[in-house]
N, C-alpha and C positions, 0 to 999 in steps of 0.2 A: 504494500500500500504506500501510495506517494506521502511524504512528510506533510501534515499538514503547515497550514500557512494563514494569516489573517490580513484580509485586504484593509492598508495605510491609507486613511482619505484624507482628502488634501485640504485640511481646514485654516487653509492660506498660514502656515505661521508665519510670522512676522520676519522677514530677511534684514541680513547684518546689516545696521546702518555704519557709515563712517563715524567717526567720533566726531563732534562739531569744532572749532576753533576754541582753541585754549588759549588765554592770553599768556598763559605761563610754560606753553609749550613752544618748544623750538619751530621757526618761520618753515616754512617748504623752501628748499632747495639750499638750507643751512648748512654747512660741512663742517663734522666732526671728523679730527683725521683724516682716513678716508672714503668715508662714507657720507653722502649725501640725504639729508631729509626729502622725502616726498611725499610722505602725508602723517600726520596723526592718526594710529590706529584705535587708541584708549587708553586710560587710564585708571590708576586710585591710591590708594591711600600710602602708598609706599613710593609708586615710580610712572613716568611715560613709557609707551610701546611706541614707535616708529614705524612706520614701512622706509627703507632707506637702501641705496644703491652705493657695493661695493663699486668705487672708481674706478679701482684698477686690473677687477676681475669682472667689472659688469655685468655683475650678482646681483638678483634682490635679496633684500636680509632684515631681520625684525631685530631694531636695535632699541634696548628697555634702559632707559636713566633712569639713575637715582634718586627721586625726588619727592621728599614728604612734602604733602602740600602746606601739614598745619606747620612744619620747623625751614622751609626755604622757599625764597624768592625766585625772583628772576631779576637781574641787572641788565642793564642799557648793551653791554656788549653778550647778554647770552650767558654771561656765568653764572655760576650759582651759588648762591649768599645766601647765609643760615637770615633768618628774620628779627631773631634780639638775640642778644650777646648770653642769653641763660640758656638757651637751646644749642651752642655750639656742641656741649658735650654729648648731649641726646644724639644732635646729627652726626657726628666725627664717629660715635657707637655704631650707629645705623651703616654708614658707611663700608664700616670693617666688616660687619657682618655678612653686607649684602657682597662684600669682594669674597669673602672666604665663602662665602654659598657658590658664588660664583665659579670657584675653584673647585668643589664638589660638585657643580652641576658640569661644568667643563669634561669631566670625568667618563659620564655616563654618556657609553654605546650602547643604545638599543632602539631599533627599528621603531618603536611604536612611542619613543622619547623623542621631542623636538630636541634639537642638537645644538648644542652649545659650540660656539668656534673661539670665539675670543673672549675678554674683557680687560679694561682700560682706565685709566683716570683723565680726567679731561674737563676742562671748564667749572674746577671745583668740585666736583663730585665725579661719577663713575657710570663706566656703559657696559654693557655685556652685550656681545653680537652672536643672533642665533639664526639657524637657518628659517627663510622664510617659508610657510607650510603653505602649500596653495590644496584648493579643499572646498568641501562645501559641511559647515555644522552640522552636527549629528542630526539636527531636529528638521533641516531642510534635505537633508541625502534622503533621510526615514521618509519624510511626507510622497518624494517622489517614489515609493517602492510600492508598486500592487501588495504585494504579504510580505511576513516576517516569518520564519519559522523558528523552531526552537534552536534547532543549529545553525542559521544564520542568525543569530541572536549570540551565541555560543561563539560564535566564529567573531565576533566583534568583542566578545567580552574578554577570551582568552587571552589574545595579545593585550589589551591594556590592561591585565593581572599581573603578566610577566614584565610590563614594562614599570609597572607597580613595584613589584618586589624586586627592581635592580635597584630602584627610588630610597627603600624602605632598608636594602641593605647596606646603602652608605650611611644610615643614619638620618634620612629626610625626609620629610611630610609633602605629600603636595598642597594640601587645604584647599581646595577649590575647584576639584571635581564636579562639573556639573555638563549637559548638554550643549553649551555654546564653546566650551574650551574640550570637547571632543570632534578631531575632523575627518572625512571620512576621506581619502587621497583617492585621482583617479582609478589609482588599482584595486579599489575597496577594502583598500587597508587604513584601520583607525590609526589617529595619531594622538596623543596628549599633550594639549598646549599649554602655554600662561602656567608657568612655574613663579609668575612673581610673588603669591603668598606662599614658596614653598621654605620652611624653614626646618632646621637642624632640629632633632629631638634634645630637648635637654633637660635634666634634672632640676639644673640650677637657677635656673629662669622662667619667669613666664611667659607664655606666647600671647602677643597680641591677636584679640579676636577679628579673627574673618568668617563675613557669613553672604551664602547663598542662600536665601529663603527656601524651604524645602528641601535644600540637597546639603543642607551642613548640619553635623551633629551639635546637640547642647552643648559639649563641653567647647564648641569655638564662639558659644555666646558669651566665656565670659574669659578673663585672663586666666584665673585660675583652675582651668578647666583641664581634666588628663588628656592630652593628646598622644595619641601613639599610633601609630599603621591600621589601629581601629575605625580610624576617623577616615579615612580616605575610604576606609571600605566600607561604612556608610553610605557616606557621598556618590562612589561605583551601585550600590545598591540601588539604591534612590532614583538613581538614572534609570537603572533596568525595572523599578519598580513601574517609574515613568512610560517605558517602553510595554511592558508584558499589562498593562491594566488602559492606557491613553492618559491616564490622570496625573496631575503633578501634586508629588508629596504632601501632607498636612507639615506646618513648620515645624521643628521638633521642638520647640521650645514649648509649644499647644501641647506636646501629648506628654508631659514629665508625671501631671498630676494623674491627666486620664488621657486615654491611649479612644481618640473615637475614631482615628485613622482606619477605614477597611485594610483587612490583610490580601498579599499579595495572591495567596493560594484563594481567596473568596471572590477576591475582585478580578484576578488574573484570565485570562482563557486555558482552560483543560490542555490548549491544544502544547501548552509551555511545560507541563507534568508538572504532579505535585512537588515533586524533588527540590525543582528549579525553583519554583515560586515557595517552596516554604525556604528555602536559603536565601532568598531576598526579605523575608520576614526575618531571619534570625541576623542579618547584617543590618537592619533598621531596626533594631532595640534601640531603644532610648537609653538604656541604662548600657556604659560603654565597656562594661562589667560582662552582659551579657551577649555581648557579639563576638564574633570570629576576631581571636587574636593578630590573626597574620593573613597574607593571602593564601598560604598555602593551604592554611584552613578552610578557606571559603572559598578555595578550587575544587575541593575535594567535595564540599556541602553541594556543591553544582551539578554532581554527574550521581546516578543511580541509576536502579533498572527504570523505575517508574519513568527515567526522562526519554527510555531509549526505545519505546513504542507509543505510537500513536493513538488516542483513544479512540472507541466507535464512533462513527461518522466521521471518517478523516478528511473526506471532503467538506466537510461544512465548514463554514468562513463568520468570522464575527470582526467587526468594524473597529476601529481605533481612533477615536476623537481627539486627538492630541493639544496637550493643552487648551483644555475645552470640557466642560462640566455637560454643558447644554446640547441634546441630541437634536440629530436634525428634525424638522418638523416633520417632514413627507417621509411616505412607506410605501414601500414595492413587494410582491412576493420574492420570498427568499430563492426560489428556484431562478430567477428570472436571472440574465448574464450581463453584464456591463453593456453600457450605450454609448454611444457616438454620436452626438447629434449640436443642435446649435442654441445656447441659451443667451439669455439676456442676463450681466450678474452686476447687482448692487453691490461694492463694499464700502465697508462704515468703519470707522475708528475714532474712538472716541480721544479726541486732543487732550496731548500733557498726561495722558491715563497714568503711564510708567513713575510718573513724578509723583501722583499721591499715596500719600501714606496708606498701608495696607488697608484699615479700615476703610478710608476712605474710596480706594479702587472698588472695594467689594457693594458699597452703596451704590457709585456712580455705576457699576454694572448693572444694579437691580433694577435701578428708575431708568438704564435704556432697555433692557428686555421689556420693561411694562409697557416705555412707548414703541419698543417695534413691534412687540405683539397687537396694539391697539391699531398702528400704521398698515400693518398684512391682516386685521380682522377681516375687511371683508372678501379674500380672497379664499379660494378652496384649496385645502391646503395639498391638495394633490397638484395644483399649477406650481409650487414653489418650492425649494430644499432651502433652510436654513443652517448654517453652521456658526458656530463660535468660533471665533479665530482671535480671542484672548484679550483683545485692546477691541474687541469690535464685534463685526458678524460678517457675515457675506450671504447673499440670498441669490439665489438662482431661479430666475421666472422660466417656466417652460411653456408660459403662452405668450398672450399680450406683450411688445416689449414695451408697449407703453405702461403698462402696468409698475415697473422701475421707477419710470419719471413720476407716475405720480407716486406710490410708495414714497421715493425718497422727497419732495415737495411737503406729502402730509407728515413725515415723519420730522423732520426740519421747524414745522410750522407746531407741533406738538413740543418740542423741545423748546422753542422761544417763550412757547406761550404759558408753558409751565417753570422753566427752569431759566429764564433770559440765556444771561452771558453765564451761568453759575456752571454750566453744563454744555458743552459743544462738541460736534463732529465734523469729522469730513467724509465724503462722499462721491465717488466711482461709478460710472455709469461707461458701462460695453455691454456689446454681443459678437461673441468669436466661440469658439470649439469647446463641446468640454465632455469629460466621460463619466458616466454615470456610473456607482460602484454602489453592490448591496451588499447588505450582513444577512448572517443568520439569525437576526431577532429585526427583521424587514425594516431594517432602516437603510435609510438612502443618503452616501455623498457626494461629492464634485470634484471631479479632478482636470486637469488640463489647462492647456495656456490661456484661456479665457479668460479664468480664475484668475491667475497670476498677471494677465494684463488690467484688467477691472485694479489690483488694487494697485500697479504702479500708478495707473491714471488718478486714481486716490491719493497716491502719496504729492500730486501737482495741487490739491486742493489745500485752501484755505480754512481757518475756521468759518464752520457753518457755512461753507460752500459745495456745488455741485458740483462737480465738473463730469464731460461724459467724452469719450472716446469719438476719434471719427468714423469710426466703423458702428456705433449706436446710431449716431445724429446722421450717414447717411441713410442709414434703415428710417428709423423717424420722418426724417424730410421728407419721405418718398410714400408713406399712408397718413399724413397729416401736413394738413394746413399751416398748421403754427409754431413751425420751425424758426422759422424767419425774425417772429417776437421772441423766443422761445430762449433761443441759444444765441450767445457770443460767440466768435471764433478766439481763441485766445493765443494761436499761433504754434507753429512746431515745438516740442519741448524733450530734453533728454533724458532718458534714465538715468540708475549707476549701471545698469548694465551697456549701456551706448544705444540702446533702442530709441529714433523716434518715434512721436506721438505726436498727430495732431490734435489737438485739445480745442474744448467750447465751455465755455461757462452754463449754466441752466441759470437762466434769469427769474428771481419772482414774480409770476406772473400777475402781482398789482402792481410791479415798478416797469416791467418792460411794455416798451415806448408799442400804443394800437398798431393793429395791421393797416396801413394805408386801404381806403377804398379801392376797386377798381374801376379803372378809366373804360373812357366807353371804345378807349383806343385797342387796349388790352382786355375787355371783359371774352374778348370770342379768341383768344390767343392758341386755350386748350380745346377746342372744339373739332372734330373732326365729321368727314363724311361718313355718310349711313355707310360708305362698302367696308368702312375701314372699321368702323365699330360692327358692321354686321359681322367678319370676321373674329372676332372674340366670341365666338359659340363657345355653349356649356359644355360641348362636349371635352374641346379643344383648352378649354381650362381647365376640366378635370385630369386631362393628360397632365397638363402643366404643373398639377399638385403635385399630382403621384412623382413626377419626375424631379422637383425642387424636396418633397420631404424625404428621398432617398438620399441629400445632401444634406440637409438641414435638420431634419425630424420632424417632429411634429407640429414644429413652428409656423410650417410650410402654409398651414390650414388658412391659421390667424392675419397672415401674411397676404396672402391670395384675396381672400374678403377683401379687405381695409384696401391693397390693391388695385381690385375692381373697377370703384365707380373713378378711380383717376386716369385707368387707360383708356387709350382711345384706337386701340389695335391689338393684338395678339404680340408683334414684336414690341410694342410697347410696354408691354405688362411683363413680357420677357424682360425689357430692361430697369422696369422699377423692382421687378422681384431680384436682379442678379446681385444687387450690393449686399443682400445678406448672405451670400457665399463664399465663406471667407479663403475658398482655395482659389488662386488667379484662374488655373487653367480650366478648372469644373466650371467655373462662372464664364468665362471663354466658351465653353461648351454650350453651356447652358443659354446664352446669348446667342449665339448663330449655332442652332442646331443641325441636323444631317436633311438632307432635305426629303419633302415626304413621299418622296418613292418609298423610300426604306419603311419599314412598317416599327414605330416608336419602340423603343424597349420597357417600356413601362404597361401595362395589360389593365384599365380599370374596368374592365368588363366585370370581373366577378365581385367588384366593389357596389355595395351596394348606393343608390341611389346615384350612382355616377355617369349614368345613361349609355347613348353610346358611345364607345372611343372612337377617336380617329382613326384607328387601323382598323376599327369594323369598318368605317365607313369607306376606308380602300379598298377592306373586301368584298365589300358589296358594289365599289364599281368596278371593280376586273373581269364580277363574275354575272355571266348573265343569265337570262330568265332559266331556261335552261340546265344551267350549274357550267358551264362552258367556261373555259378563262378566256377571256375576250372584252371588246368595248361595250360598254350598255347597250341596251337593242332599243331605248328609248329614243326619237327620232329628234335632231333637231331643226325646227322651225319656230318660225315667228313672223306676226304681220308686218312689222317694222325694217324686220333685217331678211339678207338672203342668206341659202343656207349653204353657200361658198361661203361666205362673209363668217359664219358661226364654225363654220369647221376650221376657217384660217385660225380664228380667234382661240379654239377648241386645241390647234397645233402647237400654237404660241405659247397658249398656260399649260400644257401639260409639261412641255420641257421643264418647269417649275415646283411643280407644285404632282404630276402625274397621273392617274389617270380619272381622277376626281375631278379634272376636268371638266370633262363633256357635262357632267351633271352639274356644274357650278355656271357653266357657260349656258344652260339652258333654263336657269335660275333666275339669271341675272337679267336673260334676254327678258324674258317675262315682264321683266320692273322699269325698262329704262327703252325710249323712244328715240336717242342719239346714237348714233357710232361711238362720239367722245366719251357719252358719260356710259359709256356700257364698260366702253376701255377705261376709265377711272375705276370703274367696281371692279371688274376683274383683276384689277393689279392689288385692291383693298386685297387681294387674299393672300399675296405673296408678304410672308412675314420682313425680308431681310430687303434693307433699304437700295440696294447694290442692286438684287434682281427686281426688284420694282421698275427702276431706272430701265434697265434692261427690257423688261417685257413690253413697256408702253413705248417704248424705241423700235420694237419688232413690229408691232401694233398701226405704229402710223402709215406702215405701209399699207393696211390693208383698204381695199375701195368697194 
């Protein structure tokens, strides 16, 4: 039986920002020795990270200074100056220690250990140069993976144990184990980053406290706290805790009195064995008394028979919300197989979230899920998937895509109206690709670029602003009127990834400036002839569906309607529908189709109420009374025209259009008493603006 696995859905998490301008960090393009700044990576309570370029090996390299922010400055040339003459001793201590770590970090060869190259003294304090890890965090590699299994689980834990216990046997702690300082290299080999809170075991001293919310044990909340090789292997647990349940840790500081944390073996998936998940309960004891002393320990608490078979139902799949309490709203059956199709997807983040105090995050989250739940009440919750993506939400409409704009309009206008400025967000508006993934307890989430484009375009918004993507706002423009008031253009705009984006503001609709009337110059602009709108038959639209929702999904429907009453031809309606296809060539296709000799590949005949298709209606004119394949045996004539004149005309469009012809040609003669305008209707039927030109150019010959 194949291992099983649980499909990772993509509840957008939050991608690495750069660190913003530090006034106390050194300029881009500064040179120490010989290494060059080029950007600020982060910081805290001990030192800077770099991103910085060896000179003379034209290297990149992650170079970490010394620098406590509460005991040193910055000076006018870049050195670094203790801040009052009482802190010299503190920082000259600080100093030493971090050189002598440095010399014990220098030390350490192992693969799954960022690698130390050098260290220096320089501008008054001190630099250690380590290689730089190119990579993607453990929590953005994890969200793009369809499943996890227990041995790919295993396969990432083991290397950073062993790279643990090379740490652990010189004598040193890393303290800050968590999923942003875990990277996953393109060869799917983890790596452990940001050793800057890593310090020496000592008897003699206390260790200053470092803490990750959730993934640092109690004893780094306080100085006097035991730290030993226990403490990291917490932290490693935590993470896996993180990973085998979707949930991120209760703080350990919450569970000393009382422990209300689910355990990993309750919360975990069967599919991880008990083995595994009760060893991630016995490395997350609060009490540091009662955990795995060493890794070696808690290598061994890892493997048993229970991990080394798969439980009944090895194919069943259960969902992973990561970082994320709140399931999605919408439910599919469990049997049902991942989708491909085209949605429209809101993301929201609620501004400065990161910045407030725990409490305080945990409020401003409750009063937004009240208002987006009140914002999507009246939707059916089978049009949309909801996910939490931790600072925010992202929602996925699978009808209407106007359904977004407003969604996000009422939700905007709720939040003003109750919370002013106390409360703000920003807001993402696209529709591009996205795949639909199910659990085995029928819940539903979103994965693909879609998703990930919605919330760069988010990250261009302001507070309490919309912004929507160009690939929304051409879809929009093209079934609605009120584009034009609607949306701003706000101009090309780049990622960090170098992607652009053309971007529009969404204006409130009581500040954007009325739609001008129209002139009596332009009222008849859109108006076309009866051949040209008689060509937009129902039949000939329900091909159109069937053929645009094998692109799109089921969007195709909502699309086509709204559509409609704006075309004024069949190639026309081809070209309002083709901007929602976000593949160049399929919408190339889709836009100058094959011409209709060929019989459509799409069949709506056994669709119910979809009448006839086009390719019945080819079969029925190839085939005559008879059952013969041959020309209709319908005659043609008319009082107005001769019936040379109707079979030229009959020659002319069939090269076009085929052999629907003759019945089109004897349709038409019926309605129209000119030569001209009989030749205006019959070109209404040639979709492609090219053979148009062409058939009424063949045409004027005829007398």
């Amino acid at each position: 039986m194949a291992e099983q696995t649980y499909p990772v859905m993509d509840n957008a998490p939050r991608p690495a920002v750069s660190a913003p301008a530090d006034s106390a960090a050194l300029p881009d393009g500064h040179k120490v020795l010989e290494y060059s700044i080029e950007k600020l990576l982060g910081g805290g309570g001990f030192g800077l990270t770099y991103l910085a370029r060896d000179i003379n090996l034209e290297l990149p390299v992650a170079l970490k200074e010394y620098f406590p922010g509460d005991l040193a400055t910055r000076s006018a040339d870049h050195s670094v100056q203790v801040r009052y003459a009482e802190a010299g001793a503190q920082f000259a201590s600080g100093l030493e220690r971090f050189l002598d770590e440095a010399r014990a970090l220098a030390s350490f060869r192992h693969p799954n250990i960022t690698r130390v190259l050098r260290y220096f003294r320089e501008n008054g304090t001190a630099y250690i140069v380590m290689e730089y890890e190119t990579g993607d965090p453990l929590k953005h590699w994890l969200a793009r993976q369809e499943g996890l299994s227990r041995t790919a689980l295993l396969q990432l834990v083991y290397p950073l144990l062993d790279g643990l216990e090379a740490v652990h046997g010189r004598g040193f702690l890393h303290r800050d184990i968590k999923p942003d300082n875990i990277y996953i290299r393109a060869d799917g080999s983890p790596v452990l980053l940001d050793f800057g809170s890593a310090r020496r075991v000592s008897a003699e001293q206390d260790m200053t406290s470092i803490v990750s919310p959730g993934f640092a044990p109690f004893e780094q909340y306080h100085r006097q706290g035991k730290q030993g090789p226990w403490t990291d292997i917490y932290s490693l647990g935590a993470v896996m805790y993180w990973m085998t349940t979707g949930h991120k840790p209760l703080e350990s500081a919450s569970r000393i009195k009382q422990d209300n944390m689910p355990k990993a073996v309750d919360a975990g998936h069967p599919a991880f064995g008990e083995t595994l998940l009760s060893a991630i309960d016995w490395a997350m004891q609060p009490d540091e008394a009662r955990r795995p002393q060493d890794v070696a320990g808690f290598r061994a608490a890892l493997t048993g028979p229970a991990n080394r078979t798969s439980p009944p139902g090895g194919e069943a799949k259960v969902a992973a919300a990561f970082a994320a309490d709140t399931p999605a709203f919408a439910h599919r059956p469990s049997d049902e197989q991942p989708k491909n199709m085209l949605g429209t997807i809101m993301f929201l983040d609620l501004v400065a979230y990161s910045a407030y105090p725990e409490k305080q995050q945990a409020a401003a989250k409750t009063h937004f899920n009240e208002l987006l739940a009140k914002a999507l009440k009246g939707l059916p919750e089978s049009s949309r998937i909801v996910i939490d993506s931790g600072e925010g939400a992202a929602v996925c409409f699978l009808a209407d895509p106007e359904e977004a704009l407003q969604s996000a309009l009422l939700l905007r206008s709720l939040l003003l109206q109750k919370y002013r400025r106390a409360l703000a967000i920003r807001t993402g508006l696209h529709l591009g690709p996205i795949r639909m993934v199910f659990d085995s307890n029928n819940r539903v989430g979103v994965v693909g670029d879609g998703i990930n484009v919605a919330q760069r375009i988010m990250d261009f918004a302001k507070a309490n602003q919309i912004v929507a993507s160009r690939a929304y706002y051409d879809v929009v423009s093209r079934i609605t009127d009120l584009a034009d008031s609607q949306f701003k253009p706000l101009g090309t705009h780049l990622d960090k990834h170098m992607r652009s984006h053309d971007i529009y503001a969404v204006l409130d609709p009581q500040t954007a400036p009325p739609r001008p009337p129209a002139s009596s110059v332009d009222a008849f602009e859109n108006t076309a002839s009866y051949a040209a709108l008689a060509s937009l038959t129902p039949e000939l639209a329900a091909d159109m569906e069937a053929e645009l929702a094998r692109l799109i999904g089921p969007l195709a429907r909502v699309l086509l309607k709204k559509a409609m009453p704006r075309a004024v031809s069949a190639q026309g309606l081809r070209e309002l529908l083709s901007v929602s296809i976000p593949d160049p060539r399929a919408r190339t296709l889709f836009v100058t189709p094959k011409s209709h000799k060929t019989q459509p590949p799409f069949d709506t005949a056994s669709r119910p109420g979809a009448g006839t298709s086009l390719s019945r209606l080819h079969a029925n004119a190839e085939t005559s009374a008879g059952g013969q394949s041959g020309p209709m045996s319908l005659p043609l004539s008319s009082p107005y025209f001769s019936t040379a004149q109707l079979l030229q005309l009959e020659r002319a469009l069939s090269q076009f259009i085929g052999p629907l012809a003759k019945m089109i040609v004897k349709k038409e003669a019926a309605k129209h008493v000119s030569l001209q305008a009989l030749q205006q209707a019959l070109a209404g039927h040639v979709d492609r603006p090219a053979d148009r030109t062409k058939l009424l150019a063949a045409m004027q010959n005829i007398q």
